[in-house]
Structures are given as C-alpha cells and as structure tokens.
Backbone bond lengths (Angstrom), bond angles and torsions (degrees), N, CA, C in turn:
res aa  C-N    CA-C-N  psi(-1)  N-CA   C-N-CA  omega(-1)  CA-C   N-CA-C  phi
1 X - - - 1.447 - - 1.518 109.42 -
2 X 1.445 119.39 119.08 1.096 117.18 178.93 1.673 104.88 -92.57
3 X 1.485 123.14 153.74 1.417 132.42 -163.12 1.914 86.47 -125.24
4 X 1.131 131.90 11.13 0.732 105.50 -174.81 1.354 130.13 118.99
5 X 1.633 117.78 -27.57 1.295 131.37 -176.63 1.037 142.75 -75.77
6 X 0.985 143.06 128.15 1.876 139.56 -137.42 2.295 92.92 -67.98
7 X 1.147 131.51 113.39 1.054 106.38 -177.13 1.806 103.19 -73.37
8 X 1.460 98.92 -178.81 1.832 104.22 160.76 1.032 137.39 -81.68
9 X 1.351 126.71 -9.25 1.323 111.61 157.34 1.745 114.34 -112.48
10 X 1.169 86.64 159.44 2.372 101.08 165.26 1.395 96.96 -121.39
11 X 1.510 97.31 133.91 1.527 95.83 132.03 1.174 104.98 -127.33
12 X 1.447 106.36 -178.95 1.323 121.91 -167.47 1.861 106.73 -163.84
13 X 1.432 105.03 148.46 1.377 91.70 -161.04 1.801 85.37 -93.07
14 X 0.853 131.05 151.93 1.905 142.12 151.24 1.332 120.94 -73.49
15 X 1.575 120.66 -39.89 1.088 116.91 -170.55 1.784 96.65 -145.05
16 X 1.327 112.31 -160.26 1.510 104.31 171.22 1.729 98.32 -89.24
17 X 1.247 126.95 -48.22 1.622 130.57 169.80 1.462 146.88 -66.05
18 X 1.951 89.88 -2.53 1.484 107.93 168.03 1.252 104.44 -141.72
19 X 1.912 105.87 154.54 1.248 111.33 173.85 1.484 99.52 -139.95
20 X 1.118 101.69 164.18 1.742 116.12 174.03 1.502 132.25 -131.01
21 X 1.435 110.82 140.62 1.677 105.01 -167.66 1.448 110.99 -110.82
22 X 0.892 147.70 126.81 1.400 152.24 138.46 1.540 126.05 -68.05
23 X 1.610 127.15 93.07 1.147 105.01 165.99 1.197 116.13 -130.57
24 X 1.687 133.12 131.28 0.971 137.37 -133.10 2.121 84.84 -157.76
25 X 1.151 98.79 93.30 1.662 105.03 171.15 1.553 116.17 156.17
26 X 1.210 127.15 157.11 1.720 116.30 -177.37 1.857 104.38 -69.19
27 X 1.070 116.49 150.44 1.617 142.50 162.88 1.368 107.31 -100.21
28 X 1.861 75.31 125.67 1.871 114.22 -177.85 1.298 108.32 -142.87
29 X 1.598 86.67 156.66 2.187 82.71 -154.10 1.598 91.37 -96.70
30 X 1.510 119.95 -0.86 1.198 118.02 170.50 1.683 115.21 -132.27
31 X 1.005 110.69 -167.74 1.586 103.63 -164.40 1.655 95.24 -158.98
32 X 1.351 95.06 106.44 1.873 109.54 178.68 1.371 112.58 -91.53
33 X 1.544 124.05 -36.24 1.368 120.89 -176.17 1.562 118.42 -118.76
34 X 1.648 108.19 0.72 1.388 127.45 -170.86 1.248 111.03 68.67
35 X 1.510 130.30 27.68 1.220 129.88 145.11 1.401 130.72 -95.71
36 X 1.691 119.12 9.08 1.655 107.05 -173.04 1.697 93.59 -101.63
37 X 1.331 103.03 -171.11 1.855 115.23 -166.81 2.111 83.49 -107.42
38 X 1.177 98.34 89.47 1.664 108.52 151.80 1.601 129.59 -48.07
39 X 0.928 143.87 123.71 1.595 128.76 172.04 1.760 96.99 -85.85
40 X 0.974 137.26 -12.56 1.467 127.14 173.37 1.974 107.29 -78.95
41 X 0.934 114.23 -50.80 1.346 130.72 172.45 1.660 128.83 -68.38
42 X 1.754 99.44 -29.72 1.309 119.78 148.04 1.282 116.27 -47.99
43 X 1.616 106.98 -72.55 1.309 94.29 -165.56 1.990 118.78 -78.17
44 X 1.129 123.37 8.68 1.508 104.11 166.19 1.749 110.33 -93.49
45 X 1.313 110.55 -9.77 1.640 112.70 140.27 1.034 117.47 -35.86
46 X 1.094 122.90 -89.09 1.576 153.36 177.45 2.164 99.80 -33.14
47 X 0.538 105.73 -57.83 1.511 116.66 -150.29 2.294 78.22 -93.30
48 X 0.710 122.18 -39.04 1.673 112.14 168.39 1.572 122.09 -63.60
49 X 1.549 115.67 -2.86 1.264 143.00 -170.70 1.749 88.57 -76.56
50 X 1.347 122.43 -41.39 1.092 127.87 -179.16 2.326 106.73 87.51
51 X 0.714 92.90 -153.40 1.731 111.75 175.23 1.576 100.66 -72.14
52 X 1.074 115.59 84.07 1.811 107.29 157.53 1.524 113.40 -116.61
53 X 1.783 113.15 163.59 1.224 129.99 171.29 1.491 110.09 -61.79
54 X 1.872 107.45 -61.66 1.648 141.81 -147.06 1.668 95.26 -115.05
55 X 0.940 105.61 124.22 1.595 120.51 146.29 1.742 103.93 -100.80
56 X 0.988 144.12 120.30 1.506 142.85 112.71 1.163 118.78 -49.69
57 X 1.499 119.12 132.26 1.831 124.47 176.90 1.569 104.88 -158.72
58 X 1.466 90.06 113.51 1.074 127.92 142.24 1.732 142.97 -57.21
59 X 1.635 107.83 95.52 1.822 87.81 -169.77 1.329 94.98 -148.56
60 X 1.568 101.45 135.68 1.628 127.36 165.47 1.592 107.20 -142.52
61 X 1.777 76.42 105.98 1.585 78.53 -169.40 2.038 103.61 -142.69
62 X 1.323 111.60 116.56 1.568 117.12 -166.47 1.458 107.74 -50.58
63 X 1.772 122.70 -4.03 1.408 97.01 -178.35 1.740 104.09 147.09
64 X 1.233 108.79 -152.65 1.712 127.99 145.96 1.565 103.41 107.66
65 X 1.358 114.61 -126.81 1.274 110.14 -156.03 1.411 117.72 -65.09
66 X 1.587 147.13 109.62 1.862 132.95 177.78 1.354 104.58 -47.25
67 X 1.402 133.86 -54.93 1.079 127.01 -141.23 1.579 92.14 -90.55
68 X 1.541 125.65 -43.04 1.789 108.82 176.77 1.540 100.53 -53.17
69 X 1.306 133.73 -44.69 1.502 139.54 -170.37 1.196 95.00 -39.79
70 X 1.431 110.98 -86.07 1.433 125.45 178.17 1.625 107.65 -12.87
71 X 1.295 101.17 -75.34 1.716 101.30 -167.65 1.039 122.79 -71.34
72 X 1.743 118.78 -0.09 1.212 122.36 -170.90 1.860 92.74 -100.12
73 X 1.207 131.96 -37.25 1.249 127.56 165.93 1.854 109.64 -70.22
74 X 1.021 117.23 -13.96 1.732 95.36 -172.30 1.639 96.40 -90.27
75 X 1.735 126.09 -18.82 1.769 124.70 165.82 1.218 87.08 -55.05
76 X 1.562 136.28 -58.26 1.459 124.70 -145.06 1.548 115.51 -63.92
77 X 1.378 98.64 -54.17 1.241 114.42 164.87 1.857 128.48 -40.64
C-alpha cells in the first residue's frame, strides 16, 4: 500500500530503445509505509519500461533485504 511516498527508484524511458533506472534507498521485500524498494512493485516498473535494448542503472543504496536484492537483480538480469 502506497500512502503516498515518493518510492526509490525511477525509471524513465530516454528514448523509445532505452530506458534508465535510478535506485537510490534500502530494499524490502515488503512495504509497511510505501516507502521501501518492493520487488513485486519493482517489477511492474520495470516491465512498464515496455520493449527496450539498454537499461542504464543507477544505484546507491545502504543495503536491506538479500533475498528482495537477489530477485531484484535476477528481473535485471
């Protein structure tokens, strides 16, 4: 449930064949106040990117959940 809160990552597409990610906040495989980086919520981010070549990603992020990590790099991948 989001309350509203800016999450941590953007993407945004650049072109029609590239897109880019920004995520900048700790990863949690759940989301209590609608501020942590979800991998369920991640990925319809991710997947609204539509058909691209390029991902660019951007990440400064202090840490948090292995296993959202995990799954949040094997979408990327």
């Amino acid at each position: 449930m989001n309350l509203g809160s800016k999450k941590f990552w953007n993407f945004k597409n650049l072109d029609e064949r590239t897109g880019e990610l920004t995520l900048y906040g700790e990863i949690s495989d759940v989301s209590w106040w609608g501020d942590e980086v979800t991998p369920k919520e991640f990925k319809a981010d991710l997947d609204s990117l539509g058909e691209i070549d390029t991902l660019n990603i951007y990440i400064n992020s202090p840490g948090g959940d292995v296993f959202a990590g995990q799954t949040i790099h094997s979408m990327l991948k």
